[in-house]
N, C-alpha and C positions, 0 to 999 in steps of 0.2 A: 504494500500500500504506500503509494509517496505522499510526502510530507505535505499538508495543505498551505500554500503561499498565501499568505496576505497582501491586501494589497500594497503597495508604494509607500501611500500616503500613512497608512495604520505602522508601518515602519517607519514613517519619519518620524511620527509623532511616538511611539515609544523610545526614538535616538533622543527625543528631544525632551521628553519626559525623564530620562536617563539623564541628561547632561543638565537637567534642570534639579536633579535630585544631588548630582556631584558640588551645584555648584551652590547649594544651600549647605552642604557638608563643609564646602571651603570656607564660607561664611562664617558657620561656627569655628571652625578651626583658625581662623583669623582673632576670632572675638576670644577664642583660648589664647593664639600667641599671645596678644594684645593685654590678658590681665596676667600673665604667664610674668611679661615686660614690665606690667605695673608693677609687682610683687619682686621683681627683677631690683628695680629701681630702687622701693622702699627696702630690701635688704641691703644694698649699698650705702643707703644716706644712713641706717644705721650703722654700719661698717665704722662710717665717715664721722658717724658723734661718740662712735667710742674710742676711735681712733685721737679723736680730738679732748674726749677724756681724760683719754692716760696719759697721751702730751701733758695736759695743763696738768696733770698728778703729779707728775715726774718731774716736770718743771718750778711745781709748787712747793714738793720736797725739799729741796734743794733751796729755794727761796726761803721755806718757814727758818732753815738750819742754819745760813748764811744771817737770817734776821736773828738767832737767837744770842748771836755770839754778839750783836750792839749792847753797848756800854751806857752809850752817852744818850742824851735826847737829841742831838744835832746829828747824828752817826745816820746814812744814807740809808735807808730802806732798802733793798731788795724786792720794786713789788711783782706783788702773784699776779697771775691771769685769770682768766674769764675759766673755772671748772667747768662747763658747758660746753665752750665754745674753742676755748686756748685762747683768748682774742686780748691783747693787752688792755688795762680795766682803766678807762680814760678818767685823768685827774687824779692817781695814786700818791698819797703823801707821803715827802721824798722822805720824812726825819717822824722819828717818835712823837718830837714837836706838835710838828705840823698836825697829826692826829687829834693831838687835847686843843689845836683849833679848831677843828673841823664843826662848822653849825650841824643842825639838828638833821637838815635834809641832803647835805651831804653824806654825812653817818650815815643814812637809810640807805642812800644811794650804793655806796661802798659797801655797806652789809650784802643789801640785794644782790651784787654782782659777786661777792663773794659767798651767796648761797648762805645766808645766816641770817637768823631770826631779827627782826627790827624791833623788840619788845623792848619793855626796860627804860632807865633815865638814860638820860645820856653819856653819863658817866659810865654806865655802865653797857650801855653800847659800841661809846669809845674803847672798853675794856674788851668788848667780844672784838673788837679788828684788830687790837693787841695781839689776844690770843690766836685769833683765826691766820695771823700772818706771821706766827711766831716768835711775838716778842716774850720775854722772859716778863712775866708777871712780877712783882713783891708784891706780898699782902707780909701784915702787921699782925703779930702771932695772934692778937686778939681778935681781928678777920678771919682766922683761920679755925675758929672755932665753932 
């Protein structure tokens, strides 16, 4: 018995039913690449901020250790970077000094960028960018109780 032929056209239209089915599969396989790349992306930018992390860790080390060994109140600062970012932390006070100047919305400023709480007097905020950049504290054995 031979095969029964269809006509022409019943064979276009199943190439074209065919190629019209291929070309929905490419579609999605496009919209995969395409979030495949987004996910791509975002795992690189986090690469990029941890990468930029450890920098400012490593950088910051070195800085707190170099600031612990200051003496005087006029003695050069050492300053840290942006934990975030690495990014040098615009307006760093050069000297110990210079900190027990610093107005109230500076101190916040400087906190903020050095990722520390902005609570507290001022005194004692001045006290946390002491500590957070490695100055040697004194307290008075009676503060220490």
């Amino acid at each position: 018995m031979a095969a029964e032929r269809k006509p022409p056209s019943e064979i276009f239209q199943a190439i074209f039913d065919t190629l019209n089915r291929m070309d929905e599969q490419f579609d999605r396989m496009d919209e995969q690449f395409d979030r495949m790349d987004e996910r791509l992306d975002r795992i690189d930018q986090n690469c990029a901020n941890i990468t930029a992390r450890m920098s400012a860790s490593d950088y910051n080390d070195i800085a707190r250790i170099q600031n612990s060994l200051l003496r005087g109140t006029n003695d050069a600062i050492t300053p840290l970077r942006n934990p975030s970012t690495n990014a040098a932390i615009p307006a760093f006070p050069a000297t110990p000094d210079a900190i027990n100047q610093l107005q109230a919305a500076a101190v916040n400023t400087l906190l903020t960028a050095l990722e520390q709480g902005t609570d507290g007097s001022i005194a004692a905020r001045r006290e946390r960018i002491g500590i957070a950049i490695g100055l040697v504290v004194k307290r008075n054995v009676s503060e220490a109780s």
